[in-house]
NUGUSE-990544 format. One record per residue (C-alpha): x, y, z; residue in one letter. Coordinates in steps of 0.1 Angstrom, whole numbers, padded with zeros to 4 digits, always signed. Layout:
residues N
XYZA
...
***
This chain:
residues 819
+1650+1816+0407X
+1634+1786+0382X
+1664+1764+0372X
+1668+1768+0333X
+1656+1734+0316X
+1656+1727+0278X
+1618+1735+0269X
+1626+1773+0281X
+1642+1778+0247X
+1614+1770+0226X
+1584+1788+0248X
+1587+1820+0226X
+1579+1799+0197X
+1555+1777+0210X
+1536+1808+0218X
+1535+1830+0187X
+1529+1792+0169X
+1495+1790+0193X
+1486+1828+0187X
+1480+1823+0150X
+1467+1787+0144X
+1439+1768+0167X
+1461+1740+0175X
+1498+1728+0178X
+1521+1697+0189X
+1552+1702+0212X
+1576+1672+0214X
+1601+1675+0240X
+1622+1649+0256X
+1615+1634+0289X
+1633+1661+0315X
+1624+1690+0294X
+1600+1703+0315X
+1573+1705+0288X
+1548+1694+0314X
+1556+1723+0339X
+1570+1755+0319X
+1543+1751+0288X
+1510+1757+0301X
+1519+1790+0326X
+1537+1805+0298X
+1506+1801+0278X
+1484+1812+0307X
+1512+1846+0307X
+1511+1854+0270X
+1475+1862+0270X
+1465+1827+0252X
+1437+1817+0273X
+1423+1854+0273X
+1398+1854+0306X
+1394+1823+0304X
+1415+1794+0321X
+1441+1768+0308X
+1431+1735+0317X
+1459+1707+0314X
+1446+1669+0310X
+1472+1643+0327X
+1464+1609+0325X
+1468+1599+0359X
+1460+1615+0395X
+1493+1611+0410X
+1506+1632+0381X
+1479+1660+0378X
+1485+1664+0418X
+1522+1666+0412X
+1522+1688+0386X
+1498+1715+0397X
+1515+1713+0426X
+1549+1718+0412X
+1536+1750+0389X
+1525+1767+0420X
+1553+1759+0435X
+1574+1780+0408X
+1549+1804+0406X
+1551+1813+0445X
+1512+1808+0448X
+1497+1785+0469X
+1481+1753+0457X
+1445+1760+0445X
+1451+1796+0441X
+1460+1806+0411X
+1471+1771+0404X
+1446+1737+0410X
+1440+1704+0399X
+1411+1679+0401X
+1410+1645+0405X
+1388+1617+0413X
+1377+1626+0454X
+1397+1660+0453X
+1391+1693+0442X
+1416+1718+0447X
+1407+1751+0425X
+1390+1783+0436X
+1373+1811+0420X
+1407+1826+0414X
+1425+1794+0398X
+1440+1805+0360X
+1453+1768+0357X
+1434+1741+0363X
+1451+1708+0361X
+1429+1673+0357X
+1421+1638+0352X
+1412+1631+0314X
+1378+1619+0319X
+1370+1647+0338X
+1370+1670+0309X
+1347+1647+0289X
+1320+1651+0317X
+1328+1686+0313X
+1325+1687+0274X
+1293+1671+0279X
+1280+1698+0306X
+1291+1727+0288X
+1293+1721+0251X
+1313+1752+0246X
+1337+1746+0272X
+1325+1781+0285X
+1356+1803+0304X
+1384+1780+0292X
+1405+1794+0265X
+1433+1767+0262X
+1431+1731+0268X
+1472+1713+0268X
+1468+1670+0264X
+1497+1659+0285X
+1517+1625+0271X
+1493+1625+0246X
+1519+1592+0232X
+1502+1570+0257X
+1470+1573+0239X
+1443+1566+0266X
+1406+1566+0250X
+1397+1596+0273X
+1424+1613+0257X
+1418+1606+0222X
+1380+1613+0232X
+1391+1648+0241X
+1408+1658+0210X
+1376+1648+0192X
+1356+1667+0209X
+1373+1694+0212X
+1378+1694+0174X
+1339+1698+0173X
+1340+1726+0202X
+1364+1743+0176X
+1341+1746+0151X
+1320+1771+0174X
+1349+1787+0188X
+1378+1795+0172X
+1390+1815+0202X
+1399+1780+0216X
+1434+1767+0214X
+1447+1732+0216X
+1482+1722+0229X
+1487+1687+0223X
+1519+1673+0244X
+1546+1642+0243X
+1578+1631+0248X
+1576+1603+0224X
+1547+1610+0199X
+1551+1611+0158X
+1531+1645+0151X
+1519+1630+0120X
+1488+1623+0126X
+1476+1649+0146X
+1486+1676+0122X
+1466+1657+0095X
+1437+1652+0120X
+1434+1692+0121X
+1439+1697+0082X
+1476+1708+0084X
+1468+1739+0104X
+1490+1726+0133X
+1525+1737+0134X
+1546+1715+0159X
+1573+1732+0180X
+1606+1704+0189X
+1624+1708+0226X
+1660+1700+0229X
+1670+1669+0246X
+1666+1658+0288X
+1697+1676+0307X
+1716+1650+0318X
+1732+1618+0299X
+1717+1581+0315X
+1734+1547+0310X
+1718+1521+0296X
+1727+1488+0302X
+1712+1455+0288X
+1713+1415+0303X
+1740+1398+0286X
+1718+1373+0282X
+1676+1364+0285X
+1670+1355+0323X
+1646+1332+0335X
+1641+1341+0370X
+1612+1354+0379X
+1606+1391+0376X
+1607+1402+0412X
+1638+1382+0416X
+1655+1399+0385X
+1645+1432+0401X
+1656+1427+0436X
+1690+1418+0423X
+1692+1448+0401X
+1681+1469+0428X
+1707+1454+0450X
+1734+1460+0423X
+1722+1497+0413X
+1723+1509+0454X
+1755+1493+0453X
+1769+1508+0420X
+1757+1544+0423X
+1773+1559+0460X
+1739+1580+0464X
+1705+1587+0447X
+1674+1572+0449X
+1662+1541+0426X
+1634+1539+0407X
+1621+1501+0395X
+1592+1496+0371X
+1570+1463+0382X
+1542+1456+0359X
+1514+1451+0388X
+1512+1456+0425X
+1515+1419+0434X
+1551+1422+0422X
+1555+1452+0438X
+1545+1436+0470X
+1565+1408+0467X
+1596+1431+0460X
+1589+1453+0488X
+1586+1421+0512X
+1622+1412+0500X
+1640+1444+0499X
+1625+1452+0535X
+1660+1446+0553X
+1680+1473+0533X
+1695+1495+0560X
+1692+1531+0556X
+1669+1529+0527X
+1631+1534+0526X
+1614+1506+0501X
+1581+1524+0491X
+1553+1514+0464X
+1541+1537+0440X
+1507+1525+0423X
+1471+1536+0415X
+1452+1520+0446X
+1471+1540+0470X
+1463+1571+0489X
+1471+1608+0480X
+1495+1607+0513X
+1510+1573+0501X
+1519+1583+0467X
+1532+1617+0478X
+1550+1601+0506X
+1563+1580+0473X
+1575+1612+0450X
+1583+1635+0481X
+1619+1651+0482X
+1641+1630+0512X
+1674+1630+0524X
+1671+1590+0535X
+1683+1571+0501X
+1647+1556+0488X
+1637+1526+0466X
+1602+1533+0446X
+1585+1500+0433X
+1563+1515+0406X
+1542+1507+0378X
+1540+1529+0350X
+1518+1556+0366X
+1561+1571+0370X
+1562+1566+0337X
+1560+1602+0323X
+1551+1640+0336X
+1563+1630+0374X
+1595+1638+0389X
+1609+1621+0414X
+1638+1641+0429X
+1670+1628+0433X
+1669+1593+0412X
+1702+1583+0396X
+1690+1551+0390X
+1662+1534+0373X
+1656+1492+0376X
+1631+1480+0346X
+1610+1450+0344X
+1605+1456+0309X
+1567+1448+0312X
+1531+1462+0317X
+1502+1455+0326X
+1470+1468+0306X
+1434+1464+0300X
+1425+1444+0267X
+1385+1442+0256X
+1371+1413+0238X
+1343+1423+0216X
+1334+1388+0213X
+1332+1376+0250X
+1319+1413+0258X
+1349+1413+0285X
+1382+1432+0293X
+1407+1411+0309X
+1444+1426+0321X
+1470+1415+0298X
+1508+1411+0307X
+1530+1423+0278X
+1564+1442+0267X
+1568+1475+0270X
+1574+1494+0238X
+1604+1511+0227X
+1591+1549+0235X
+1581+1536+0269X
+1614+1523+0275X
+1627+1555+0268X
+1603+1570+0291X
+1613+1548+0318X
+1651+1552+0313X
+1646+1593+0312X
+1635+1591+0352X
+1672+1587+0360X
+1684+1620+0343X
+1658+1642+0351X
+1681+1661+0380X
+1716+1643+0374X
+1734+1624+0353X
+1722+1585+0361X
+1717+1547+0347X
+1690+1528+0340X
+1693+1485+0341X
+1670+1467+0320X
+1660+1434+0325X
+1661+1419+0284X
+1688+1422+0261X
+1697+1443+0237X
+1689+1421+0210X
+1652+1421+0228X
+1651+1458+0230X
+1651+1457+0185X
+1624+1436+0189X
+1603+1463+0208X
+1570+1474+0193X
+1578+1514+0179X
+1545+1526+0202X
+1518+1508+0225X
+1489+1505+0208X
+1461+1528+0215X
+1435+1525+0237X
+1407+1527+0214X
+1418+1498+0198X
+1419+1476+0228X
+1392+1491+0251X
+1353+1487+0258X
+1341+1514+0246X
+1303+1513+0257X
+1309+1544+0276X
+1328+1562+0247X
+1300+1555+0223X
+1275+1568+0248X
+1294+1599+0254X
+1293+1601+0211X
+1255+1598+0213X
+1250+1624+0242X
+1270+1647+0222X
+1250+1642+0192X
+1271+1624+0171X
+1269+1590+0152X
+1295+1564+0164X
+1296+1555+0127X
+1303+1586+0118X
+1316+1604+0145X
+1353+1621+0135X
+1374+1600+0158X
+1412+1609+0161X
+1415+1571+0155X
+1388+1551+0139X
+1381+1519+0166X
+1371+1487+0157X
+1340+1478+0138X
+1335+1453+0164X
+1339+1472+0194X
+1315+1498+0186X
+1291+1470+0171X
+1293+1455+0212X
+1293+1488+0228X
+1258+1497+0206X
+1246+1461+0216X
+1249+1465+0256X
+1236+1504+0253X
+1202+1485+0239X
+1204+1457+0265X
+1206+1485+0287X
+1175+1503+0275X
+1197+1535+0265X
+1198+1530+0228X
+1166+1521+0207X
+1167+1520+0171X
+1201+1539+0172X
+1192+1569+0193X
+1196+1578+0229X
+1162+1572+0250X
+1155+1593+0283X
+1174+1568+0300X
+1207+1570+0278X
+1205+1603+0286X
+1206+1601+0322X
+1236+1575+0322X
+1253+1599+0300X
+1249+1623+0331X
+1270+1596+0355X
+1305+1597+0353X
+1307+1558+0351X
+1299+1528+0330X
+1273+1523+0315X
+1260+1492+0332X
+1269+1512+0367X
+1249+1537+0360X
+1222+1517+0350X
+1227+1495+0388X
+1230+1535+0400X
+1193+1545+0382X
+1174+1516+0390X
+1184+1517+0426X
+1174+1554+0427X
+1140+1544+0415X
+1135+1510+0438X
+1149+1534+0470X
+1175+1512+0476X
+1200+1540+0462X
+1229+1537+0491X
+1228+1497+0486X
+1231+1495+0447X
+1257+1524+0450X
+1275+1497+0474X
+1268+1469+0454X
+1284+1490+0424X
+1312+1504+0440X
+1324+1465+0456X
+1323+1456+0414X
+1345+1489+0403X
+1369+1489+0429X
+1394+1464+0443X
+1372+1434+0471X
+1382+1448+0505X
+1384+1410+0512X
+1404+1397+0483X
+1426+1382+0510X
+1407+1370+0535X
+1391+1347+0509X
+1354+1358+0521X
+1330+1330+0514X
+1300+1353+0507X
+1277+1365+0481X
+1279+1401+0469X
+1253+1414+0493X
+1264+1399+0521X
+1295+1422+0509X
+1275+1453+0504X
+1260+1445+0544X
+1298+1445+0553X
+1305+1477+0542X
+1275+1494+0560X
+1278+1476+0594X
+1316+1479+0597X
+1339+1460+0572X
+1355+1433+0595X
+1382+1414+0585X
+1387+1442+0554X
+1416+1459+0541X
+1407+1491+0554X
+1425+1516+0525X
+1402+1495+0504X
+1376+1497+0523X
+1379+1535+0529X
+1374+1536+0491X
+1350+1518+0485X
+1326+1540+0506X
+1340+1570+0493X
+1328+1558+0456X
+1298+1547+0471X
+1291+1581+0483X
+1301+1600+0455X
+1277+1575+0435X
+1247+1585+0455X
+1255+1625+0450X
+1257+1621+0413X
+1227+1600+0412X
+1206+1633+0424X
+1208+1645+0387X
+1184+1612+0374X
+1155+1625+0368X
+1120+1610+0387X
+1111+1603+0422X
+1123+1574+0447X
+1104+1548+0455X
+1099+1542+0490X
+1115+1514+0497X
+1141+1501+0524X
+1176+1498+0519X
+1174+1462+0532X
+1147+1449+0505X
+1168+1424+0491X
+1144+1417+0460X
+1148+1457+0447X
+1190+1457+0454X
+1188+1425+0432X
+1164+1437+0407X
+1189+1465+0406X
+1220+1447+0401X
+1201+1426+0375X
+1193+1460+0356X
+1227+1466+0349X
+1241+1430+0345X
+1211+1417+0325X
+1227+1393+0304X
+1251+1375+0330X
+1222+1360+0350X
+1235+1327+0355X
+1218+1292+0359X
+1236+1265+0373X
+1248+1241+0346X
+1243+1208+0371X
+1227+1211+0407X
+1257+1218+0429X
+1279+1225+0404X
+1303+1254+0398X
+1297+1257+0356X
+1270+1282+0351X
+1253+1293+0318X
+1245+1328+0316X
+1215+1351+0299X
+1237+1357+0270X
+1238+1321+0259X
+1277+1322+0269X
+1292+1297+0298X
+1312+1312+0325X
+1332+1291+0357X
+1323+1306+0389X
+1353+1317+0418X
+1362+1289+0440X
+1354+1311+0471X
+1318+1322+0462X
+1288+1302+0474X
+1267+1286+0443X
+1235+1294+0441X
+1215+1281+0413X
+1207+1311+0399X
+1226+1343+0401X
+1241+1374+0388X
+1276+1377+0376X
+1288+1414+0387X
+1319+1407+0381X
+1332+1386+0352X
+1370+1380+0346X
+1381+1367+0311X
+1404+1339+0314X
+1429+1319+0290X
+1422+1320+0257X
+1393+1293+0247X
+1389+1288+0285X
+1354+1304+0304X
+1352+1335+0319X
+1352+1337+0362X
+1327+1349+0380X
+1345+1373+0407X
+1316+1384+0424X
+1277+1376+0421X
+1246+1375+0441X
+1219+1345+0447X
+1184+1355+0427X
+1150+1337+0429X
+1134+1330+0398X
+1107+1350+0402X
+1129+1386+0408X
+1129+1380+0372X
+1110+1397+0345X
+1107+1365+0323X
+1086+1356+0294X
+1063+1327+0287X
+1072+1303+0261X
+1056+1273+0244X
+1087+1253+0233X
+1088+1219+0214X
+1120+1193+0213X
+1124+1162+0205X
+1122+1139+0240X
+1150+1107+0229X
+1137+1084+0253X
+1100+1089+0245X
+1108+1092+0210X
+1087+1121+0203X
+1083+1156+0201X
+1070+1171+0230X
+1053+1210+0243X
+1066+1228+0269X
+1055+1257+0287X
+1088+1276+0295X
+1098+1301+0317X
+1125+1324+0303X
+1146+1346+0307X
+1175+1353+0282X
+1187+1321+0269X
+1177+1306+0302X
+1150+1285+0305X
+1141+1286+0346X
+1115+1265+0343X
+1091+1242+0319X
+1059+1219+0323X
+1040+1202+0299X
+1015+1218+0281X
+0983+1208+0260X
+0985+1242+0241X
+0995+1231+0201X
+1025+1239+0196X
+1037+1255+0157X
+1028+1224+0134X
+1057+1234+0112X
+1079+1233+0140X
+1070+1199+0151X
+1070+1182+0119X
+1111+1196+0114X
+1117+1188+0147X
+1103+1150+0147X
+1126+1153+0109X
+1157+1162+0118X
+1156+1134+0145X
+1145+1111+0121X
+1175+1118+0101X
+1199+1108+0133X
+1183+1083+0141X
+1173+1064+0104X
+1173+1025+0118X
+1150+1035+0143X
+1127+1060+0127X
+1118+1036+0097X
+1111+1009+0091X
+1128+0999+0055X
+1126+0964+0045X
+1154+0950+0023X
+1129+0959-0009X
+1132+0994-0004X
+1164+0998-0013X
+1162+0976-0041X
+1136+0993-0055X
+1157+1030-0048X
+1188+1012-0068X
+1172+1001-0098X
+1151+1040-0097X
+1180+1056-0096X
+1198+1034-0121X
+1175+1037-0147X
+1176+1082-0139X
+1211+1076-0148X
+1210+1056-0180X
+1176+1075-0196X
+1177+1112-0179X
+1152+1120-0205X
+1126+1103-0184X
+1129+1130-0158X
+1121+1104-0129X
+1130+1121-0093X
+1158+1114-0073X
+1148+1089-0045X
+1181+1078-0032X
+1180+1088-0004X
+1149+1088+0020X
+1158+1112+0044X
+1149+1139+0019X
+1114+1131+0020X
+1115+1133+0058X
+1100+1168+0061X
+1071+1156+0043X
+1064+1121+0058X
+1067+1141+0092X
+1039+1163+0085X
+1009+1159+0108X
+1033+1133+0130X
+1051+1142+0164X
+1069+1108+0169X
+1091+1080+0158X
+1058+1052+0163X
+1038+1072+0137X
+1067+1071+0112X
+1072+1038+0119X
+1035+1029+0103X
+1047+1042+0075X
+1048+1022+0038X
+1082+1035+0031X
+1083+1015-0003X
+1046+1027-0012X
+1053+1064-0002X
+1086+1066-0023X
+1070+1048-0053X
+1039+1076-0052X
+1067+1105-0059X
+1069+1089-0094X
+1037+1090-0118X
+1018+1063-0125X
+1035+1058-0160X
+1074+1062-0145X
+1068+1037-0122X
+1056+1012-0149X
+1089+1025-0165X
+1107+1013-0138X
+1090+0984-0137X
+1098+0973-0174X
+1132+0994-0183X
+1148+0983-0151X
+1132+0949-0140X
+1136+0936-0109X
+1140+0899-0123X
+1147+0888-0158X
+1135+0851-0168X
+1159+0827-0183X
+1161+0795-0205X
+1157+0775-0179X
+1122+0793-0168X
+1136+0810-0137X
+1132+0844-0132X
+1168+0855-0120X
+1169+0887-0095X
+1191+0913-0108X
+1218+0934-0091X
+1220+0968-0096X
+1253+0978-0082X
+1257+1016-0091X
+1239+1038-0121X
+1274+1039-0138X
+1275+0998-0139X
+1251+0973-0160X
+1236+0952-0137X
+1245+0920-0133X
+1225+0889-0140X
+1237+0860-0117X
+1229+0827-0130X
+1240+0786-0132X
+1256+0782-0164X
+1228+0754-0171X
+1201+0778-0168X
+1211+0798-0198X
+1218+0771-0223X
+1193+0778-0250X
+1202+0822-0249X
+1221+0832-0275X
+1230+0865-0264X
+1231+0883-0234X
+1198+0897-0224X
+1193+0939-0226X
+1172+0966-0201X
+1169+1002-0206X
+1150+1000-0241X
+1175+0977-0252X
+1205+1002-0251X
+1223+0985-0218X
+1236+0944-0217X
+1236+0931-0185X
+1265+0916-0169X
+1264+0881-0168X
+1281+0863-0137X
+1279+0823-0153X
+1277+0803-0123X
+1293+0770-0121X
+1268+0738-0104X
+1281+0747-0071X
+1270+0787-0079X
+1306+0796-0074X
+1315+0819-0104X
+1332+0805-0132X
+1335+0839-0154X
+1313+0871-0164X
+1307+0882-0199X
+1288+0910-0209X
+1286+0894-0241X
+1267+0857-0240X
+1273+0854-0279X
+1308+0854-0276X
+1310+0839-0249X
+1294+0806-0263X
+1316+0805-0295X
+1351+0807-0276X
+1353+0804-0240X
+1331+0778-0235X
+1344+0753-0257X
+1373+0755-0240X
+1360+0754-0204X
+1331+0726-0210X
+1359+0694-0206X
+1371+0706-0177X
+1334+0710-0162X
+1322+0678-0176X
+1350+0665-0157X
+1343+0676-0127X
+1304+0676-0129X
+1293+0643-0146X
+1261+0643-0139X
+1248+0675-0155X
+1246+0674-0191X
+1274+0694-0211X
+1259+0702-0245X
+1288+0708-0276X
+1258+0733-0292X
+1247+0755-0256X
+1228+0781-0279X
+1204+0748-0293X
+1205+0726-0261X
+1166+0711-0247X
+1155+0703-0220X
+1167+0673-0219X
+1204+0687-0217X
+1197+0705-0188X
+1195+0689-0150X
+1166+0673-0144X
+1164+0683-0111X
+1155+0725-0108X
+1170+0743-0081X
+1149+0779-0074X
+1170+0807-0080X
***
């Protein structure tokens, strides 16, 4: 007899909720047995009519376990009346009812059958985790609702706010609450933060909770399998205790050997695929790192990189609620309580953190508009802008719609870029090698140990002839995607070509197909910086041989502001590539000139260039030689000291008498587009009248304006013509001269039609300055009778008239010095 649990109570109403509206949301505590009592109760009132209930988990482990444990309380056998399917197992028959699976499968299914033919109820599973394939689902499944409202939708969590999903379907979702988990778990905090490392922390805990609790398994959350490892390696000495890891990357037997009932006491290191819907029977205990690892794409570098972070609050929860699902138990956490209020409510949701190239496609296959498409959750603007980007890179996008070759990688139940490494194989007949090639770049290196110094085909050769030196449960799965790859590949449409699986050129070309902007030049010969198609600079692995040119199959995104890694890659030869010819000009520094090259490109890559006689855009040359110029002034001209006297006294007189409307030549550089035209280097320029050419952008008349309203020289008493300074528009200029030399002016001379007095600096004999005046007048009625004993003092022999303003010639020196 099924052992009551708390969900039982609330299947009568779950059911008449589901018989009268298309869709509804049952929350239920973790050890409610949501995951196992819903869906056959469904499946026994009729719900799915003749049709089957399909239930979506998010992981393998748990769509095995669960099916599994249905049939189990059912009395059928596995695959019966009860199945699952996951990724390399199919366990249903004609006679399976309830058919348990791996989110993405049901997308491939959505997309084969449009209308979800003989199913009649579809249950999401911890929807609260929010993977895209899940949130994918709901979408779609919205749409298949529109076409058949037969179809019911049971959307399921332990820790979701229902919110939102019953405003996704219009209101017409009642939502159906489970009582709480069956037995009571202890939670207990670190007095204190501890900075130990994590593994450490968790042994200790481990040590303490074996201790503490006289029997019962423990359970300890890990956020990767490194640390896993490393725990396992240290708790290995425990006597009478299994230590087993519980992770993705392990086989069916290994994770079942994992959740298995056992009579031996047993530590599971685990990451959070025992998070939710799996029970592992007999845990009174529950160890938690407090952290996760998790995918996070950046639309901006086009890469996902794995992200250590905090759990959040419902995950905690989660994690805690494995100790009471068959007894009363504890869970230790490894942050204080304090921490645990700073927990984020929810994890954020996977469409707002993941590449979404294949989502989109999937949106396009089905006929929708990514911009318009009714997701559960909008994603980024950004995301979808970089997914629609690659999808034309690819060639399976153009001008917003799927091509014929979108839709065949909407057919393979991979990424976009693999599918395009799958197609293009298929069509070089090199199939079995590119699926190699793609399936070393999706799954984990069988020689991430052994620290194999090889390119990626010499990788893909290794797999064929025998794997040496390989982690063989990696190995084993490798082949096993690289064999499901080929059978899938059957539905691309068109013949093989009859090639061998050895031509190295058509593998390449394929791997190049799907990778087309990370071909990769070396930066330097011998170097390990490469630049890559997309114009973006990536590092490449210490263990990988460097090529100088290459394809990046595997990119890692590093620290922030730091270059991506190149994991895995292959040596190309230039001309594997389908480049394009182009005639480039650029400025050569050392010759000083602009220069035409014939390049050979590909990308932003330029593989090779020669010179070439072929004219290259006159336009272009002219700004190139400019924009040199313009760095490079002192070198490009040559500007005698009158220029820029001329320029100051031009742009003076702009500022005093606007109403002239003379042109702004200040500054010469913005006449260098012109000067440049019909020139390619800095030894034409140099030819160049600089004075002569910046005088022709006035008239003929404004440049006798400039001649008279702002004169270079001014003559004085004396009969010297004194040079002016023009300082700055804003300032009169200044007219320096002896003292002597102006005996004889009565006032001080004016420019600019009269309306501006210069600014006299009176020299003394020795042309030190003795005082400026901008008014002479003055100047001779008051200061200088006071000044003239002292400078007849100390210059005798120059002749001091009492009356300056009527002084001869004979009161001035006889000796003239040119000013």
């Amino acid at each position: 007899m099924k052992r009551a649990l708390p969900v039982d109570d609330v299947l009568p109403r779950l059911i008449s909720a589901l018989a009268s509206h298309r869709a509804a949301v049952l929350t239920a505590p973790p050890g409610s047995g949501k995951t196992t009592r819903a869906p056959p109760a469904l499946l026994d009132a009729g719900l799915a009519g003749d049709g089957k209930v399909v239930v979506l988990q998010p992981r393998r482990v748990a769509a095995r376990m669960t099916a599994r444990r249905i049939a189990h309380e059912r009395g059928v056998r596995p695959g019966d009346e009860v199945g699952w399917v996951v990724r390399f197992e199919d366990r249903t028959s004609a006679k399976t009812r309830l058919e348990v699976l791996t989110e993405g499968l049901l997308t491939r299914r959505l997309q084969a059958d449009p209308f979800l033919e003989g199913v009649g109820v579809v249950v999401l599973d911890e929807f609260h985790e929010r993977s895209l394939h899940a949130d994918m689902a709901l979408s779609l499944l919205a749409e298949v609702q529109e076409v058949r409202d037969d179809l019911k939708i049971l959307v399921m969590s332990a820790t979701l706010d229902p919110a939102p999903i019953v405003a996704f379907f219009d209101g017409d979702c009642p939502v159906i609450t489970a009582g709480g988990r069956p037995f009571p778990v202890e939670v207990r905090y670190l007095p204190r933060p501890d900075e130990r490392p994590i593994v450490s922390q968790c042994v200790r805990l481990v040590r303490q909770a074996l201790s503490d609790q006289p029997s019962g398994h423990v359970l300890a959350f890990l956020p990767g399998v490194g640390e896993i490892s490393a725990a396992q390696e240290a708790l290995s000495g425990l006597a009478g205790v299994d230590v087993l890891p519980l992770h993705g990357r392990l086989s069916a037997a290994a994770q079942d050997a994992a959740l298995s009932p056992s009579a031996q006491r047993k530590v599971v290191l685990a990451t959070n695929i025992a998070e939710t819907s799996v029970t592992l029977e007999g845990v009174t205990a529950v160890v938690d790192s407090g952290l996760q690892r998790s995918p996070r794409f950046d639309p901006a570098l086009g890469l996902t990189r794995l992200e250590t972070s905090r759990i959040s609050a419902a995950s905690s929860d989660q994690r805690a609620g494995r100790a009471g699902r068959t007894g009363p138990g504890i869970c230790y956490r490894l942050w204080t309580e304090r921490q645990q209020a700073l927990l984020s409510a929810q994890d954020a949701p996977a469409i707002q953190r993941a590449d979404l190239a294949r989502s989109v496609l999937e949106v396009l296959s089905w006929g929708g508009d990514p911009g318009t498409f009714r997701w559960f959750e909008s994603p980024p603007e950004a995301s979808v802008s970089q997914a629609l980007a690659l999808l034309g890179l690819l060639g399976a996008v153009e001008d917003g719609a799927l091509t014929e070759l979108g839709e065949q990688l909407a057919r393979l139940p991979l990424h976009p870029r693999l599918g395009r490494v799958i197609l293009a194989g298929h069509a070089a007949g090199c199939l079995r090698a590119a699926a190699t090639a793609a399936a070393l770049v999706s799954e984990r290196d069988p020689w991430s140990r052994a620290r194999l110094h090889t390119g990626l085909l010499d990788r893909v050769r290794l797999v064929t002839s025998g794997g040496s030196g390989a982690d063989r449960r990696a190995l084993a799965v490798v082949r096993q995607v690289r064999d499901q790859l080929v059978r899938v590949a059957g539905s691309a449409r068109g013949p093989a070509a009859r090639h061998s699986e050895r031509d190295e050129a058509a593998i390449l070309q394929a791997l190049v197909a799907g990778f087309p902007d990370r071909v990769a030049q070396q930066r330097a010969p011998g170097g390990r910086r490469y630049r890559m198609a997309s114009g973006r600079g990536a590092v490449l692995d210490e263990g990988l041989p460097a090529p100088a040119l290459l394809v990046a199959a595997a990119l890692t995104a590093s620290g922030r502001g730091r270059e991506p890694v190149i994991r895995a890659a292959a040596a190309l030869e230039p001309g594997w590539l389908p480049t394009r010819r182009h005639v480039a000009v650029r400025f050569d520094s050392e010759r000083r000139a602009v220069v035409s090259e014939l390049e050979e490109r590909y990308g932003a890559l330029v593989l090779s260039r020669r010179p070439t006689s072929e004219l290259p855009d006159p336009e272009a040359v002219s700004a190139m030689l400019a924009e040199a110029a313009a760095k490079d002034l002192r070198r490009a001209l040559n500007i005698p000291p009158a220029v820029a006297a001329w320029q100051a006294r031009a742009s003076w007189l702009a500022h005093n008498l606007p109403e002239l409307g003379l042109p702004d030549v200040s500054d010469v550089r913005a006449f260098l587009p012109l000067w440049c035209v019909g020139r390619r280097s800095f030894s034409e320029l140099w030819r160049l009248d600089v004075l002569g050419e910046l005088r022709n952008q006035m008239t003929w008349q404004q440049q006798v304006l400039v001649d008279r309203e702002a004169p270079e020289r001014v003559r004085v008493p004396s009969g010297s013509r004194v040079r002016l300074i023009y300082e700055a528009p804003d300032l009169a200029p200044i007219l320096p001269a002896r003292i002597q030399q102006l005996f004889g002016m009565e006032d001080s001379p004016r420019i600019a039609s009269g309306r501006v007095p210069l600014r006299i600096h009176l020299l003394a004999p020795n042309n030190r300055p003795m005082q400026v005046t901008s008014d002479l007048k003055n100047f001779w009625a008051t200061t200088y009778t006071q000044i003239r004993k002292d400078l007849r003092g100390r210059y005798p022999k120059h002749a001091w008239p009492e009356h300056p303003t009527a002084a001869d010639a004979e009161d001035r020196p006889r000796r003239r010095r040119k000013t």
